[in-house]
N, C-alpha and C positions, 0 to 999 in steps of 0.2 A: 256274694257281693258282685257285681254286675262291674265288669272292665272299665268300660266308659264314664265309671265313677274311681276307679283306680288309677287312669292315666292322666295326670296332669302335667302342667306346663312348669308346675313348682317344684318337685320332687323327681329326679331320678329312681329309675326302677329297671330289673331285671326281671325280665320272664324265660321262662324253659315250655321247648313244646316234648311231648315224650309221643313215644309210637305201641300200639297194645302186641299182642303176640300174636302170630299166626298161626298156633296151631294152641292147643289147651294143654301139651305137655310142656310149652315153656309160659308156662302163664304167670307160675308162682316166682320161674327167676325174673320175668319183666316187671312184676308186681313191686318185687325189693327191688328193683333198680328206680325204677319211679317212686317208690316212698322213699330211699334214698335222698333222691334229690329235690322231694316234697321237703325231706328235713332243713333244706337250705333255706327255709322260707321266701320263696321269691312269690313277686307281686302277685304273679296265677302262673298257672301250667297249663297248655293246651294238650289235647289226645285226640291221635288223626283217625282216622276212619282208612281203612283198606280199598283199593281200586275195587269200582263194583261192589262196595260193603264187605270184601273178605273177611275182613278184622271187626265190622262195625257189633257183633254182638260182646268185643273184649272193649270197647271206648267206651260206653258207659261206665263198666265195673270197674275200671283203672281210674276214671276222671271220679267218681262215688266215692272209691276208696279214699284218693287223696284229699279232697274236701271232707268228708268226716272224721278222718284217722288226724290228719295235720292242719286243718282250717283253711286250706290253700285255695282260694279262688281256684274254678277250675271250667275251660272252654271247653267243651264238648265239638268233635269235626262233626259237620253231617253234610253225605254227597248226594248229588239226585242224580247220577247218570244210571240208567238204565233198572230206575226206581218207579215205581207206579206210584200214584197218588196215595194206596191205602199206605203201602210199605211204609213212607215217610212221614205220616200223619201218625201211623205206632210208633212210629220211633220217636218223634217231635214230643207225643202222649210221657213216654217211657222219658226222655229226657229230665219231662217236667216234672214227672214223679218223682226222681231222682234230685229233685232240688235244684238241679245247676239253671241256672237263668244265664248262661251264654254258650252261643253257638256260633262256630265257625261254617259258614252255608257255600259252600262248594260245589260247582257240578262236577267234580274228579276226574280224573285219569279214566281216557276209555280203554276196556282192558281190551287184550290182545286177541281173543277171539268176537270182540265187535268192531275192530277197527273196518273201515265202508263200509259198514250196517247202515243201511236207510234210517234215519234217526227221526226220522221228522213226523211219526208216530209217537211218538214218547213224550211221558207225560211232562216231562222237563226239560227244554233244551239248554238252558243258561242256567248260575246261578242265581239270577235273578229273579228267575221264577219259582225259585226255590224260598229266598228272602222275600217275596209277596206274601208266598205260602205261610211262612214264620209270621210273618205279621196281620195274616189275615186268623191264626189260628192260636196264637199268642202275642198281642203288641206288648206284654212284660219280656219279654227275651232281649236281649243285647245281643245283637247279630252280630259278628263279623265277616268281611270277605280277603280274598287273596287279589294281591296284585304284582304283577311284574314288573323293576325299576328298568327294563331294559325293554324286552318286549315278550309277549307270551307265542309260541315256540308257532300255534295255530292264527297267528294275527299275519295279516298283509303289512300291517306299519304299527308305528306305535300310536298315530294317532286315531286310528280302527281300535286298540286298547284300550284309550283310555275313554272314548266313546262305552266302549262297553261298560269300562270301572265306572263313569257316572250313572248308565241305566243301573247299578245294582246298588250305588250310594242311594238313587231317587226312589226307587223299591224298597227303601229304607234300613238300610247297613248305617250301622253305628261309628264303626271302624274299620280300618283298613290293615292289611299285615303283610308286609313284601316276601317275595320271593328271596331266595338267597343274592345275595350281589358280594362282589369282590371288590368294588373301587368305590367311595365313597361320591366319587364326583358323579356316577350317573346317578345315587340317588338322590344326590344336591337338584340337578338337573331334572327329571323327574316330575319332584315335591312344587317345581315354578310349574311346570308345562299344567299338573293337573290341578292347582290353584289357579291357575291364568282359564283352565276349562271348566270353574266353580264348584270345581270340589274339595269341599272342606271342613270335612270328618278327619278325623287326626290319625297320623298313619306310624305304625310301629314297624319300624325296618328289623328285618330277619337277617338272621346272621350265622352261618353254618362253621361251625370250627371245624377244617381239613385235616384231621390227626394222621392220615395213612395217604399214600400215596395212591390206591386203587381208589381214594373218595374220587379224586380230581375230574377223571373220566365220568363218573354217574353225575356228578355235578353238573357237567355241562350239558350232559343227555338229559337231565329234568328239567332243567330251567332255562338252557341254553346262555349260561353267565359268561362274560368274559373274562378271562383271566389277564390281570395287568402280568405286566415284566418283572414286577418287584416279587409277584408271588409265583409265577415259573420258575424261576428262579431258585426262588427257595424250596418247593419242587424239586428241581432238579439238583440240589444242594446236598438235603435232608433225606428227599426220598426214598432214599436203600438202607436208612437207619430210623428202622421205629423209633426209637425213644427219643432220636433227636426232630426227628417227624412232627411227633406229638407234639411234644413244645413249641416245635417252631408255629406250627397249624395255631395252637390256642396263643402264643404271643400274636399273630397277626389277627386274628377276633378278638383278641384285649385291645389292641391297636386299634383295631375299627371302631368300637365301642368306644372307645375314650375321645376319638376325632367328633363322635354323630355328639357325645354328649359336649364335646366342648363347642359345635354348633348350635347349641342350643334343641336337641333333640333329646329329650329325655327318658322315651322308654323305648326300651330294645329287648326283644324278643331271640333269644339262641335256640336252635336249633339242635337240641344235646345231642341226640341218636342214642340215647341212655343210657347217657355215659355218665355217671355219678361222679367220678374224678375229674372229668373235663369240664363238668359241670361248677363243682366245688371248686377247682384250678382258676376260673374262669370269676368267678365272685371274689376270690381271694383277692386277685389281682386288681379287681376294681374296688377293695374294702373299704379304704379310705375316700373314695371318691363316693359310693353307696353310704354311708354311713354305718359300715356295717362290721 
């Protein structure tokens, strides 16, 4: 079933992204951790794709698994940084074989041994060029893209961002799915700037539950989020006690989630890390508010 027939303005819904394994001897414990939380039924599960495709031949077989094993809508990542045209065309091919009718179209993370690599060779520089591709080679695909409620880490402003997020809405992205954020108010904020610059595909805000204290740090080196005072805090509170960690990290993503849905934001995207108990913790708590 294709997302952008799942996310409505009527219904409340949770989604989970999961991540495949990196190497093939942990494959069968990431396997049970994502049919784990396949078992939660949530609306679909996203599966990323590796800097530079590391991972990208376990994102098929985890996103297959969970769609035939539990019925789970299921997003496929696919990246084009430092992808040739054939490579992405097989894999685009191999998608479709595999059923899933949505992709998440990415240009990813440039890995570390291309960082000032003359780029401008390659056969993708955006992922816009990527989502043409998707469309020029399959218009049944439900595409989605990523966006930054704050701003993306390589932009001069945010309004150079959201310039870009329209070139990949008009290249035809269906939906959109944010970056992680911690305050509610710059996605408020945001959601006007890029409705005021005419985009308006329906965007599912990302949500990363901080269970440990060493997240905090990579947190802000991936997406560059800001951390309000209310959640330093609890940081610096919590963070020398795991267990109280945990909790506190998933109470403040229940919290999030219950502000975006009581603004009338209805589908929200978590960010497990595959974590089957943060994941289930996580649904429990919004039960009665899910229907579930």
């Amino acid at each position: 079933m294709k997302i952008i027939d799942l996310i409505t303005k009527d219904t409340l819904s949770l989604s989970f992204e999961v991540f495949p394994p990196k190497t093939e001897s942990s494959f069968e414990s990431v396997k049970t951790a994502t049919e784990e939380i396949a078992k939660l039924k949530p609306s679909f599960m996203s599966v990323t794709y590796g800097a530079g495709g590391g991972t990208s031949k376990y994102t098929l077989d985890i996103a297959k698994n969970i769609k035939e094993l539990y019925g789970v809508p299921t997003l496929a990542h696919l990246t084009c940084v430092s992808s040739t045209k054939e490579t992405v065309q097989q894999k685009i091919k191999e998608i479709k074989e595999a059923g899933i009718e949505n992709v998440m179209a990415l240009r990813g993370d440039i890995p570390q041994e291309l960082e000032g690599v003359d780029r401008s060779g390659w056969d993708y520089q955006y992922a816009a060029d990527l989502i043409s591709e998707l469309k020029d080679i399959n218009a049944d695909f439900c595409i989605g893209c990523a966006c930054y409620p704050e701003i993306h880490p390589e932009s001069a402003n945010q309004k150079e961002d959201i310039k870009h997020l329209k070139e990949k809405v008009d290249a035809g992205c269906d939906f959109i799915t944010t970056q992680m954020f911690f305050d509610n108010n710059l996605l408020y904020n945001f959601l006007y700037k890029i409705r005021e610059a005419g985009i308006t595909v329906p965007v599912i805000p990302g949500i990363m539950p901080i269970t440990n204290a060493n997240q905090v740090e990579r947190a802000i080196k991936l997406s560059g989020s800001f951390m309000p005072q209310r959640f330093k805090s609890l940081v610096d509170k919590f963070g020398s006690n795991p267990a109280a960690m945990k909790q506190a990290g998933i109470a403040y993503a229940t919290d999030q989630i219950i502000d975006l849905y009581a603004n009338n934001i209805t589908n929200v995207h978590v960010y497990s890390m595959n974590k089957p108990d943060v994941a289930a913790k996580i649904q429990s708590n919004l039960s009665d508010i899910l229907g579930k």
